[in-house]
C-alpha positions as protocol buffer text, in pm:
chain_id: "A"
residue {
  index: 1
  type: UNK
  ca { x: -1673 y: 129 z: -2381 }
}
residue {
  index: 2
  type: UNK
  ca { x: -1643 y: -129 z: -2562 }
}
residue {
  index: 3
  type: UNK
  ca { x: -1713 y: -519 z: -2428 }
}
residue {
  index: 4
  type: UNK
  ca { x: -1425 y: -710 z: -2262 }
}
residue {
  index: 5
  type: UNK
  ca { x: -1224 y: -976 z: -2455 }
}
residue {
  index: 6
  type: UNK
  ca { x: -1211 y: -1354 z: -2287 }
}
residue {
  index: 7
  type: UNK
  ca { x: -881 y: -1333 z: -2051 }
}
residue {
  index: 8
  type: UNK
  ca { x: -763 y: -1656 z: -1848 }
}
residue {
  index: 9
  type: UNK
  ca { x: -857 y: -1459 z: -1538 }
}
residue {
  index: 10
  type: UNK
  ca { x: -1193 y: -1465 z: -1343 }
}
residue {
  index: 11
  type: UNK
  ca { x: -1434 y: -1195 z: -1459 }
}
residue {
  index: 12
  type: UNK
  ca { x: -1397 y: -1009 z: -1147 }
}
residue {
  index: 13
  type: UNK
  ca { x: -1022 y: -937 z: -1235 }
}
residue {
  index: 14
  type: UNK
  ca { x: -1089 y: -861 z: -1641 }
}
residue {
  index: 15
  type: UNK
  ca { x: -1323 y: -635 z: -1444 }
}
residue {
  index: 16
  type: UNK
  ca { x: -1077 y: -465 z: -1218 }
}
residue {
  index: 17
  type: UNK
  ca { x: -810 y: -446 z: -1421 }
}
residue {
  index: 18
  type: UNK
  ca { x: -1048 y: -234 z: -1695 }
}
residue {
  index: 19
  type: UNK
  ca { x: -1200 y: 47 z: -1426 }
}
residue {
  index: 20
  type: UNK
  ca { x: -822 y: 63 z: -1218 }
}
residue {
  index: 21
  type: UNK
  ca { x: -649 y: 124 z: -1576 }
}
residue {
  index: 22
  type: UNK
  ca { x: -896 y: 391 z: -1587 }
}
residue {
  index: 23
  type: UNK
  ca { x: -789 y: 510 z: -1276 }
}
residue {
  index: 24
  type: UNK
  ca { x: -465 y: 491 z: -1312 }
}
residue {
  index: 25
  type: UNK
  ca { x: -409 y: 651 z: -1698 }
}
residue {
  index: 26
  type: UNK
  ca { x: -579 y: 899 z: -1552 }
}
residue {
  index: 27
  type: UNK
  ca { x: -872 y: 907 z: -1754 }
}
residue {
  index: 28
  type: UNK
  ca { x: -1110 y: 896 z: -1454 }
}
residue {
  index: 29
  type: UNK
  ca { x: -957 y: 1172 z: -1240 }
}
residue {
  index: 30
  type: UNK
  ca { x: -994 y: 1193 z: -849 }
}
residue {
  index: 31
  type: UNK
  ca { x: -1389 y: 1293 z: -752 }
}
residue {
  index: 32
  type: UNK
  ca { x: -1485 y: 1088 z: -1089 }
}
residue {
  index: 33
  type: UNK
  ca { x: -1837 y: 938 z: -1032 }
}
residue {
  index: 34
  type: UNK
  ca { x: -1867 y: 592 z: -1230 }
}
residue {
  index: 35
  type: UNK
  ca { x: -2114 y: 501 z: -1428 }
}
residue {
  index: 36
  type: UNK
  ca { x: -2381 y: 324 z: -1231 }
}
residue {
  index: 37
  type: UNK
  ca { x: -2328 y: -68 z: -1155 }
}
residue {
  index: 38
  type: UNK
  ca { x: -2588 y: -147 z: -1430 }
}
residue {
  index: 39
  type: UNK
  ca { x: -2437 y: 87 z: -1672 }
}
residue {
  index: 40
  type: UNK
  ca { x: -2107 y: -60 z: -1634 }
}
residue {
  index: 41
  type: UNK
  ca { x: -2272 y: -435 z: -1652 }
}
residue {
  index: 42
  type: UNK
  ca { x: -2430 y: -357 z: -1995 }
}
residue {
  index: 43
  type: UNK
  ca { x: -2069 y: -183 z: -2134 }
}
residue {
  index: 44
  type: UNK
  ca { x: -1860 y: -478 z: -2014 }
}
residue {
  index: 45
  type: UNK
  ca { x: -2107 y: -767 z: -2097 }
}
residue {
  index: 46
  type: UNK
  ca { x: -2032 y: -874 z: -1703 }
}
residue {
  index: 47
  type: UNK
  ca { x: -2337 y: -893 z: -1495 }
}
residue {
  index: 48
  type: UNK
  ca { x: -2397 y: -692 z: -1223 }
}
residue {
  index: 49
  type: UNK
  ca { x: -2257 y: -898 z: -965 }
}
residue {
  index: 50
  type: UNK
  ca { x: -1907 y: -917 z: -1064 }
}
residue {
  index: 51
  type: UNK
  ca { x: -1949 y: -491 z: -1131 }
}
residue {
  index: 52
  type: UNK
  ca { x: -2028 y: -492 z: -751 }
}
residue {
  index: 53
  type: UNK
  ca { x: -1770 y: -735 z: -629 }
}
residue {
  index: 54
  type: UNK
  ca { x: -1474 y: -517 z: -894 }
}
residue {
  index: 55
  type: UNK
  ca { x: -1609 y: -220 z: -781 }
}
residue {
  index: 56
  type: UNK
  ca { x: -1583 y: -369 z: -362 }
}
residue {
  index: 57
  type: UNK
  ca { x: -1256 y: -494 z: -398 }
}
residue {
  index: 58
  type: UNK
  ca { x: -1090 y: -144 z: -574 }
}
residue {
  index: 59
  type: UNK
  ca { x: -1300 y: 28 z: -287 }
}
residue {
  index: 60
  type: UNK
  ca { x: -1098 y: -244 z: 7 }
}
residue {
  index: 61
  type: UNK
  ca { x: -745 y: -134 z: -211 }
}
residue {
  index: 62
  type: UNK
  ca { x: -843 y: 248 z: -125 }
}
residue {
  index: 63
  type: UNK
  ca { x: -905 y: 368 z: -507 }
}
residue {
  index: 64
  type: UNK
  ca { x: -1311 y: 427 z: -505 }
}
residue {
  index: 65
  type: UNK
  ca { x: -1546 y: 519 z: -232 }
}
residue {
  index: 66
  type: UNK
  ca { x: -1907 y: 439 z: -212 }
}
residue {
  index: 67
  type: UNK
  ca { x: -2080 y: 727 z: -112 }
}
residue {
  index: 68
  type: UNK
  ca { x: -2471 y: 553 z: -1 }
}
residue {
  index: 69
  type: UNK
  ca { x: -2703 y: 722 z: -251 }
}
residue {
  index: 70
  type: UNK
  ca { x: -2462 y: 923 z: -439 }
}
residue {
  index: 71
  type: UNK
  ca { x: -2230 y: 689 z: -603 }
}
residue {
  index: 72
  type: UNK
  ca { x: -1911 y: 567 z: -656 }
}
residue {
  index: 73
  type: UNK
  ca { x: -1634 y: 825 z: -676 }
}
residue {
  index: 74
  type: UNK
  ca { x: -1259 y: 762 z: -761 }
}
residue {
  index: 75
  type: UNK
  ca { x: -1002 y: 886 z: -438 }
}
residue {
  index: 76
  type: UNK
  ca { x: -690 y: 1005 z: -469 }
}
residue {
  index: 77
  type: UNK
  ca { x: -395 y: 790 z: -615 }
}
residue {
  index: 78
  type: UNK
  ca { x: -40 y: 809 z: -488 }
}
residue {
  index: 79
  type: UNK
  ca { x: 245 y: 929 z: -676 }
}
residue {
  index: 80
  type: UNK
  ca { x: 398 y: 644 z: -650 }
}
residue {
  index: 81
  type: UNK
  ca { x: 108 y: 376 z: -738 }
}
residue {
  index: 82
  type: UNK
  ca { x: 70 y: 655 z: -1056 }
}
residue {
  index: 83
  type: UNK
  ca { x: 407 y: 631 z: -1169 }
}
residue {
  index: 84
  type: UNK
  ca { x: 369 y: 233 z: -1175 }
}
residue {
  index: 85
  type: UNK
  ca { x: 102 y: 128 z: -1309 }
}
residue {
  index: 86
  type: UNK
  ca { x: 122 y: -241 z: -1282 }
}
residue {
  index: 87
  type: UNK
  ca { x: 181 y: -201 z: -922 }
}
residue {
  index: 88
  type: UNK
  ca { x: -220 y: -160 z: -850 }
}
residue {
  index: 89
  type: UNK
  ca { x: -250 y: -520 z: -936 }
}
residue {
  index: 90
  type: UNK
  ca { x: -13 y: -605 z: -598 }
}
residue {
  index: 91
  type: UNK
  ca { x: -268 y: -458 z: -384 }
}
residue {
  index: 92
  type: UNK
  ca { x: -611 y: -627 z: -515 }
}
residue {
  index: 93
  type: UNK
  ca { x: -456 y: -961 z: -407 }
}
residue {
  index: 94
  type: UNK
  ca { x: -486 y: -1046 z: -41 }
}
residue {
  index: 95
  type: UNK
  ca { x: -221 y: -1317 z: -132 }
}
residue {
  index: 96
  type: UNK
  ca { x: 47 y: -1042 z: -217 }
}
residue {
  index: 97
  type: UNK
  ca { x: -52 y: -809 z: 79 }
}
residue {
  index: 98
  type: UNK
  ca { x: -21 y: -1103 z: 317 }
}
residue {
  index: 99
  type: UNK
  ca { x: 281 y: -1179 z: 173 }
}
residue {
  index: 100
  type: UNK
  ca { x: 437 y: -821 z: 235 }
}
residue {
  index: 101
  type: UNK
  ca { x: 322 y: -855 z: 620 }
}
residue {
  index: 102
  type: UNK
  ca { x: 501 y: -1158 z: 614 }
}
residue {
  index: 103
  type: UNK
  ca { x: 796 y: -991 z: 507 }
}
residue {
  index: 104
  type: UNK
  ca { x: 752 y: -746 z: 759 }
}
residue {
  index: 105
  type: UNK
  ca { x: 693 y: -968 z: 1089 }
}
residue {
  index: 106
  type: UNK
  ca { x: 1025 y: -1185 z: 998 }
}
residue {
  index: 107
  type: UNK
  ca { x: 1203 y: -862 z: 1034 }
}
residue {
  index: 108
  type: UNK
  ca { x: 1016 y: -686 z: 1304 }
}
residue {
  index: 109
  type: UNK
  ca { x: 965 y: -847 z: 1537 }
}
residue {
  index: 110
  type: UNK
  ca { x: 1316 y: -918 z: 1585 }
}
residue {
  index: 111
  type: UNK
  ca { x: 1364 y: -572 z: 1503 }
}
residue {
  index: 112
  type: UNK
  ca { x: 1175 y: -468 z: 1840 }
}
residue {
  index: 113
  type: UNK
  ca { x: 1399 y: -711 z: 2053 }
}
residue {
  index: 114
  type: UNK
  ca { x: 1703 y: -515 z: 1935 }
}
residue {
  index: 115
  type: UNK
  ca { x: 1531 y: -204 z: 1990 }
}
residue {
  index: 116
  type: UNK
  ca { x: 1438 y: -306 z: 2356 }
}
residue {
  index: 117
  type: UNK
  ca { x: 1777 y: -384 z: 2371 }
}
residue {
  index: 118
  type: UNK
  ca { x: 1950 y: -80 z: 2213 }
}
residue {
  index: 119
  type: UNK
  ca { x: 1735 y: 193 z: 2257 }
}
residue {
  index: 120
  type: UNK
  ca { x: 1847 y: 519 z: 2383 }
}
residue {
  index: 121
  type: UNK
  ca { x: 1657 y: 731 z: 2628 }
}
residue {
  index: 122
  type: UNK
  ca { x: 1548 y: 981 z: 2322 }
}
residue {
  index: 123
  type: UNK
  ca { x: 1501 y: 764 z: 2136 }
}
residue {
  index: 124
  type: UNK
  ca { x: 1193 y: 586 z: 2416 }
}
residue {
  index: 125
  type: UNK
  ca { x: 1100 y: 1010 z: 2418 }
}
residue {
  index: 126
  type: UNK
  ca { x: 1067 y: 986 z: 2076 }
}
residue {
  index: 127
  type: UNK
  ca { x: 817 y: 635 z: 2015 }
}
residue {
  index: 128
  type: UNK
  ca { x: 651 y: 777 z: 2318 }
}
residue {
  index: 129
  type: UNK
  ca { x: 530 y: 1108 z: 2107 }
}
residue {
  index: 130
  type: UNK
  ca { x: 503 y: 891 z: 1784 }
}
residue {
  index: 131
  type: UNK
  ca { x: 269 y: 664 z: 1982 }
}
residue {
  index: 132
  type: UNK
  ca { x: 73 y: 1017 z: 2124 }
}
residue {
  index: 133
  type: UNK
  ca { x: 22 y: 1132 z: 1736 }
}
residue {
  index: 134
  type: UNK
  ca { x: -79 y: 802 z: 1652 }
}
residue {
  index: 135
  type: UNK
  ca { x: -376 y: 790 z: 1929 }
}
residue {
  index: 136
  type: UNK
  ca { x: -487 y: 1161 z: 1782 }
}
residue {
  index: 137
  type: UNK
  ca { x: -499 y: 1012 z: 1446 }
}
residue {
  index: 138
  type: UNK
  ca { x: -702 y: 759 z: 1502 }
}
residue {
  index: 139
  type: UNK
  ca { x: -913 y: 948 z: 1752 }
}
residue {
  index: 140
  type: UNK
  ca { x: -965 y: 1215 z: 1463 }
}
residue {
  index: 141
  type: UNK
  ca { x: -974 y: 974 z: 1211 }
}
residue {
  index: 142
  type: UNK
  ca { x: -710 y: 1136 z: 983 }
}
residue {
  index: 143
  type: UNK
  ca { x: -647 y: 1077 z: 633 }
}
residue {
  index: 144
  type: UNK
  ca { x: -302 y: 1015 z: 725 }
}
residue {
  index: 145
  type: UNK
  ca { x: -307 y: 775 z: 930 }
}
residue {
  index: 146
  type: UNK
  ca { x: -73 y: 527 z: 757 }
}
residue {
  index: 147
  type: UNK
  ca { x: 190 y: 794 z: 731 }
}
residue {
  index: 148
  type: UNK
  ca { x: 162 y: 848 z: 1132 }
}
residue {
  index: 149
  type: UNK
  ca { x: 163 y: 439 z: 1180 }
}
residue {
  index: 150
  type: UNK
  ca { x: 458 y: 428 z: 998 }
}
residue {
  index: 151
  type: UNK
  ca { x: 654 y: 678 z: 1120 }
}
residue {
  index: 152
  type: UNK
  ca { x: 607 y: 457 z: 1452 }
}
residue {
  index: 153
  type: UNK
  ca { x: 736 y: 189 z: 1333 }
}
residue {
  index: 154
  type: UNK
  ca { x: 1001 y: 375 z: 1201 }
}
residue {
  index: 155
  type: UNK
  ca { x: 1142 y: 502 z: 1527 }
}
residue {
  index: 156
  type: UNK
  ca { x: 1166 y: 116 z: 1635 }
}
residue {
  index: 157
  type: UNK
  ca { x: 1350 y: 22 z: 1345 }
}
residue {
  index: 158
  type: UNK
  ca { x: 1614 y: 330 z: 1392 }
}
residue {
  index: 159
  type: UNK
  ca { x: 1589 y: 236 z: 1769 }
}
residue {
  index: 160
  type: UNK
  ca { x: 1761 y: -154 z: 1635 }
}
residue {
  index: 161
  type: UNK
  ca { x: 2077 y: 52 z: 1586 }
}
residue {
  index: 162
  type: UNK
  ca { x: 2107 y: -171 z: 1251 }
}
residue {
  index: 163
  type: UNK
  ca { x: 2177 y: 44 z: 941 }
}
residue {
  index: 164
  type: UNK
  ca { x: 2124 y: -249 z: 656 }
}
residue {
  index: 165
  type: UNK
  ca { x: 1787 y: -335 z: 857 }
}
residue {
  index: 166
  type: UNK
  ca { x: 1686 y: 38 z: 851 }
}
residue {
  index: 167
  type: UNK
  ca { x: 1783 y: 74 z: 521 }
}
residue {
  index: 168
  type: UNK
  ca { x: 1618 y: -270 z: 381 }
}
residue {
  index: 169
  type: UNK
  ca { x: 1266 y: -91 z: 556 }
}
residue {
  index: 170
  type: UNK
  ca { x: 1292 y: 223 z: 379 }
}
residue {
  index: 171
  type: UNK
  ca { x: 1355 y: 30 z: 24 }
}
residue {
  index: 172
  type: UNK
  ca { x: 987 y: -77 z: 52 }
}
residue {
  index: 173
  type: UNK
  ca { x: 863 y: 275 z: 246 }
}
residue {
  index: 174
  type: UNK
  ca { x: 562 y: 325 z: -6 }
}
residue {
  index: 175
  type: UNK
  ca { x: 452 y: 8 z: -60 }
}
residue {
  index: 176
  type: UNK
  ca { x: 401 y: -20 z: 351 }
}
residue {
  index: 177
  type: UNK
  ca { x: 197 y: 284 z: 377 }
}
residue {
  index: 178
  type: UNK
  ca { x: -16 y: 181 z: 105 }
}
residue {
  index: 179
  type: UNK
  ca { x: -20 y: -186 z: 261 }
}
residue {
  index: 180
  type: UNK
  ca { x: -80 y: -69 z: 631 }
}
residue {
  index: 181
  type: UNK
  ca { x: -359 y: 236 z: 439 }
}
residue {
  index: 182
  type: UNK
  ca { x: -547 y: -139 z: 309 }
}
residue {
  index: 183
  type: UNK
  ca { x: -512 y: -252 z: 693 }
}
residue {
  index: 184
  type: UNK
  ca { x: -656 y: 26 z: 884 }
}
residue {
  index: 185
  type: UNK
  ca { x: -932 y: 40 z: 565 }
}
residue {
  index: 186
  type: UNK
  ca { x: -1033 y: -340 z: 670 }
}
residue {
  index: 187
  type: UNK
  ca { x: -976 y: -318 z: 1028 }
}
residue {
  index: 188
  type: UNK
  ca { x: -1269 y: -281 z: 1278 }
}
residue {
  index: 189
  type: UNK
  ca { x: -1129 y: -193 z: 1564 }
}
residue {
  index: 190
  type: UNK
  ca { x: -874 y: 49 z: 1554 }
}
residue {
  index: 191
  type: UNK
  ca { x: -827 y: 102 z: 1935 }
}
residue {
  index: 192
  type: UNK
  ca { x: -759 y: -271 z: 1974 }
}
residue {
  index: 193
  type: UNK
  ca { x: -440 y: -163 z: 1697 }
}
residue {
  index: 194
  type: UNK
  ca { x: -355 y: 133 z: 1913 }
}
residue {
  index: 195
  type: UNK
  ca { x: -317 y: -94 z: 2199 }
}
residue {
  index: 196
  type: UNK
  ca { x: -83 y: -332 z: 2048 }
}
residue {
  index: 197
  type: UNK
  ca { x: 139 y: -73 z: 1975 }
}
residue {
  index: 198
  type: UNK
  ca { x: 139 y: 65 z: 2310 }
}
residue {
  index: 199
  type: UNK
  ca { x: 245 y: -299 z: 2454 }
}
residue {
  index: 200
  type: UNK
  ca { x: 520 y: -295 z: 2204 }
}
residue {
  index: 201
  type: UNK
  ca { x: 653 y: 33 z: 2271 }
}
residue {
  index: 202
  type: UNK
  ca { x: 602 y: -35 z: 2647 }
}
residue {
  index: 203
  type: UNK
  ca { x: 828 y: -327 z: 2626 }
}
residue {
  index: 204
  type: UNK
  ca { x: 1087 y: -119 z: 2425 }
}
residue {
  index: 205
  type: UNK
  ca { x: 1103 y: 137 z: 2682 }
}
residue {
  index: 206
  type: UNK
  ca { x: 1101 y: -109 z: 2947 }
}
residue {
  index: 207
  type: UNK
  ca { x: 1456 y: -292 z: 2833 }
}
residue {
  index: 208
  type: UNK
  ca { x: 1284 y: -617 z: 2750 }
}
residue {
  index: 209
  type: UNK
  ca { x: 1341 y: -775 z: 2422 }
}
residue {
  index: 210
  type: UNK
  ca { x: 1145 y: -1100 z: 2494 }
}
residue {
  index: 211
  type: UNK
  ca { x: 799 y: -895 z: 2535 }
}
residue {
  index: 212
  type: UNK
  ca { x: 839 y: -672 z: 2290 }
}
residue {
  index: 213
  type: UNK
  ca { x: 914 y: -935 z: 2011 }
}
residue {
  index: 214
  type: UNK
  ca { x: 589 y: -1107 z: 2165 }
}
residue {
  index: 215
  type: UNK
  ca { x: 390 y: -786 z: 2148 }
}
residue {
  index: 216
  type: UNK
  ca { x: 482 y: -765 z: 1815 }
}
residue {
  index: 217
  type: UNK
  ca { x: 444 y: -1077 z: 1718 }
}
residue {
  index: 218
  type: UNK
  ca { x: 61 y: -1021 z: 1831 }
}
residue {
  index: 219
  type: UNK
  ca { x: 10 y: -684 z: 1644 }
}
residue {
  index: 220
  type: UNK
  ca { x: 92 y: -888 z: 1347 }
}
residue {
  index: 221
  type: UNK
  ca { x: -112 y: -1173 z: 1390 }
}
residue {
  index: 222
  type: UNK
  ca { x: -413 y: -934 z: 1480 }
}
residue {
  index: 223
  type: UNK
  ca { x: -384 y: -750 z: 1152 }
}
residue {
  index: 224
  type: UNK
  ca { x: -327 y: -1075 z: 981 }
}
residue {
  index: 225
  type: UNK
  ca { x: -655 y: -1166 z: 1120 }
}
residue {
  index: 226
  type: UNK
  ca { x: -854 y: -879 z: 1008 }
}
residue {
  index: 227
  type: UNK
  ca { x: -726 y: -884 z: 629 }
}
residue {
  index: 228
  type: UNK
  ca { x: -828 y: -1251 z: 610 }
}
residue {
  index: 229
  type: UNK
  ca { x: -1181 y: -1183 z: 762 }
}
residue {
  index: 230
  type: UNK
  ca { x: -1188 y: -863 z: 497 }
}
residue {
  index: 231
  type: UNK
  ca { x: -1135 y: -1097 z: 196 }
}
residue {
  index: 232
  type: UNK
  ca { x: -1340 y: -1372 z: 301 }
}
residue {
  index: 233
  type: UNK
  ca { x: -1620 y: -1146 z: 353 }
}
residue {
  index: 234
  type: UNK
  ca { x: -1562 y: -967 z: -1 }
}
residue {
  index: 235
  type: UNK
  ca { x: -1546 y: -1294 z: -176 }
}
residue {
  index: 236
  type: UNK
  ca { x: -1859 y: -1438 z: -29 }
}
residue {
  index: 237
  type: UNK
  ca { x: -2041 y: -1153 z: -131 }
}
residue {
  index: 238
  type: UNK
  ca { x: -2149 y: -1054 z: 239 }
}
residue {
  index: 239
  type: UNK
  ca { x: -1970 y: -715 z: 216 }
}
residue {
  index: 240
  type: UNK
  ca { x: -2226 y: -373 z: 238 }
}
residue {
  index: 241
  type: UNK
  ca { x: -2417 y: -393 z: -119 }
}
residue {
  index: 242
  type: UNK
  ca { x: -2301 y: -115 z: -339 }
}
């Protein structure tokens, strides 16, 4: 490898942007174990620090895992993140991620008051089982849990009885799961998440659109919270050593 050129970015990003290209050409496949952090320091005339921190921050946007001991391997990319390979640079900025949930709670949480509003009894039967599968997948901790959050949130927005709302969600489907993925990666406690969504769907089924735009309004400002404690803890450096 050779060393990296002088960018008007921080190291940290020259840094990330080299090992995610990796990822992402496809030259480091899925199971890859990098080169250890000193290794890396030496190739990319970085030190060691800003390896760690690169390395930390690709690990928080659900690219490599840190196996204690073993090393760092590269996960599984989506199709989707694949097939665009600028879009990996979206999701290493906590900006740009905060930005998409603040896309998300100016249309949902209005979204839920129509739903509480709107909603038919199948479709309560059906957030009601969406809710169930999302307790097992947390319980079980399931690789899929973003799909099975999603599909949640789904049912509320079909629940709105607006087509160009539903249809506005679906436009940005993959970026969400990757985006709510980064949440649940960063987020503590998962049963206090679980709960939120059980208020909101409670108000839903209940007929009133007042609490569930307020439950909703709290599920976002709880993940909110979490992302912002994730970054500040990555950038001060007081994230597990690698």
């Amino acid at each position: 490898m050779s060393a990296i050129l002088a960018r008007p970015k921080s190291l940290r990003e020259v840094v990330e942007e080299h090992l995610c290209q990796k990822i992402i050409s496809g030259q480091w496949t899925e199971g890859y174990r990098l080169p250890a952090i000193s290794e890396l320091s030496v190739d990319l005339n970085v030190s060691q620090t800003t390896i760690r921190e690169a390395i930390q921050r690709l690990c928080s946007a659900g690219m490599l895992d840190v196996h204690q001991g073993l090393g760092t391997f590269v996960k599984p990319v989506p199709g989707w993140l694949r097939s665009r390979p600028e879009a990996w640079k979206f999701f290493l900025r906590e900006q740009a991620i905060l930005e998409i949930i603040e896309a998300r709670e100016m249309l949902e949480v209005q979204i839920a008051g129509l739903a509480a509003t709107r909603r038919t009894d199948q479709e309560v039967d059906d957030l009601k089982i969406s809710l169930e599968k999302l307790k097992n997948a947390i319980d079980q901790d399931a690789p899929d849990y973003d799909k099975v959050d999603l599909a949640l949130h789904e049912n509320i927005w079909k629940a709105s009885h607006n087509k160009t709302v539903l249809q506005m969600m679906l436009a940005v489907y993959g970026q969400l799961e990757e985006v709510i993925r980064i949440v649940a990666m960063n987020t503590v406690d998962m049963k206090k998440i679980f709960n939120l969504h059980v208020k909101v769907v409670e108000a839903i089924s209940n007929g009133n659109p007042e609490d569930a735009r307020s439950c909703m309004q709290d599920h976002f400002d709880s993940i909110r919270e979490d992302l912002l404690l994730a970054a500040k803890q990555i950038t001060n450096g007081k994230e597990q050593s690698i």
